[in-house]
N, C-alpha and C positions, 0 to 999 in steps of 0.2 A: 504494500500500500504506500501510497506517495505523504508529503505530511499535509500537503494541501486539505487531502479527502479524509486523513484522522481528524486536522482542526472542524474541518465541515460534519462532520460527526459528531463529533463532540459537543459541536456547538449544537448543535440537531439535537441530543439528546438533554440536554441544560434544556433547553427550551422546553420541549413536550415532558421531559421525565425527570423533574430536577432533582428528584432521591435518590434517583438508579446514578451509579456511576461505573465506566469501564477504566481501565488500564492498557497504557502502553509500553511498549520499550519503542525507544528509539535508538538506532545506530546513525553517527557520524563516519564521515569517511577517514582513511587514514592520514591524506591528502589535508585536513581539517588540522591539524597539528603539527608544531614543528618535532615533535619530538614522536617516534615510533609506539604507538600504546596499543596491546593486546583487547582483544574483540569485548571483555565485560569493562574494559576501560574505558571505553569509545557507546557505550550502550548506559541508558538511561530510561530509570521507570519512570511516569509519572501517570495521573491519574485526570480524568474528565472536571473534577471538583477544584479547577483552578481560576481564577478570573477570568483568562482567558475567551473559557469558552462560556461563560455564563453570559445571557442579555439585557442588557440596561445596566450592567456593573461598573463601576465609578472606578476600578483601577485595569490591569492587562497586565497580568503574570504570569508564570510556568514554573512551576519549580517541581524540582527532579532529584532521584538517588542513583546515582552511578552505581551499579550493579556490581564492580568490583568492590563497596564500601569506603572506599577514595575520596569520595566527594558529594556531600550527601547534602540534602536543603538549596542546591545550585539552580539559579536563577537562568532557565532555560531561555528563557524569550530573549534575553540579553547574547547571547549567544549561537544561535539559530540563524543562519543564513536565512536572509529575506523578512525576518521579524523585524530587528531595528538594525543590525549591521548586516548590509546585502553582503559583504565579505566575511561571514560569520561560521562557523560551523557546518558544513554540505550535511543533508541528509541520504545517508546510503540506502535505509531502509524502515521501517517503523511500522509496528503491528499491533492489532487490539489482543491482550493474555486472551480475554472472553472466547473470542471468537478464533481461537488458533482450535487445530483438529483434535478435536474428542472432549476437550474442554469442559462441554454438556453431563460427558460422562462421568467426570468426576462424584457425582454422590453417589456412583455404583461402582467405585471402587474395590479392589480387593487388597491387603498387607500380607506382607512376609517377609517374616525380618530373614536376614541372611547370617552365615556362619561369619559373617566377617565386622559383624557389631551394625551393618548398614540396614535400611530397609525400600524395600520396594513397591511402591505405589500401582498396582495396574487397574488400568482403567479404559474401555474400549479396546483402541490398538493400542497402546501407548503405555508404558514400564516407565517409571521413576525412579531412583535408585537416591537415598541422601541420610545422611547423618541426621541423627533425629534427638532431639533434647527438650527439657523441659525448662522454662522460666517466664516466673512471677504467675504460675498456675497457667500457661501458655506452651502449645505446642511449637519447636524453632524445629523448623526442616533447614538444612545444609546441604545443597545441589551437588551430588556428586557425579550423574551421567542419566544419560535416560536414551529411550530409543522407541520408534516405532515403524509400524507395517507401511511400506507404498509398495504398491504395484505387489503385492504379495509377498513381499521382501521385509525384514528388518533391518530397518537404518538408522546409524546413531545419529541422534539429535544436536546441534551447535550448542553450546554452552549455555549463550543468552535463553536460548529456547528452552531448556533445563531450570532453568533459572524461572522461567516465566510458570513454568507450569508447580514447581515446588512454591510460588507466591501463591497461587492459585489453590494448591493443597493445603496451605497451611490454614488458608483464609479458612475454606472449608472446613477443617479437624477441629479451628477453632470456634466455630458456629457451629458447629456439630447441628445441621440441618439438611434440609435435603433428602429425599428417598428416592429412589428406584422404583421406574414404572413399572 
């Protein structure tokens, strides 16, 4: 998805559905940087519930958590190619967590911890695999790989996209809501 059609999304859903809110990542190009940063350093969450995309909102902000933990509360719109500096940050790539494959399926999950202290998430086509702890009476999932079915195949998952979907589980285990049709 391009960021045009996230911001127009976004704004789309602010409008008709101001409680529901979605989730992105977005990636920057590498070209974006003088310095070489790895793919969850160049990749940023952030969420529909910003100025931004709200209507008749008295300010226009973005802020975001760098997926690597790096740089967290960072004022995206300040830095975003075509927001306020057209020489800003390129966007290579940016996705709705919601709306990535199987996503839906998540409250029909199945676990299984592994011999190796880890646990596995399945759900649809799609395995999770991540470090799991508890704090302040909170489930912490830690991304550790995950993979799913194309074309009948399994294929490991990009990092950021691990990442998105353990956000997604965690949200889940901790609203323990949701059932299985």
């Amino acid at each position: 998805m391009n960021y045009s059609k996230l911001k127009q999304t976004f704004r789309e859903l602010k409008s008709t559905s101001p409680r529901e809110d979605l989730t992105a990542h977005i990636i920057f190009t590498e070209d974006s940087f003088s310095t070489q940063y790895p793919l969850l350093s160049r990749t940023y969450r952030f969420d529909s519930d910003n100025k931004a995309f709200w209507p008749n909102m008295g300010g226009y902000s973005i802020f975001g958590d760098c997926l690597d933990g790096t740089d967290q509360g960072v004022r995206l719109d300040y830095y975003i190619a075509g927001e306020r500096d057209i020489s800003g940050w390129k966007v290579e790539n940016c996705y709705i967590l919601e709306w990535m494959q199987d996503a839906s399926a998540i409250p029909c999950l199945t676990k299984t911890e592994q011999d190796d202290g880890t646990v596995c998430y399945f759900f649809g086509d799609t395995c999770i695999r991540v470090r799991e702890s508890h704090e302040d009476k909170k489930i912490r999932l830690e991304p550790v790989s995950g993979n799913q079915t194309a074309c009948g195949e399994w294929v490991d998952l990009p990092t950021d996209r691990v990442h998105g979907y353990s956000t997604l589980l965690e949200r889940h285990l901790n609203r323990k809501e949701g059932h299985c049709a």
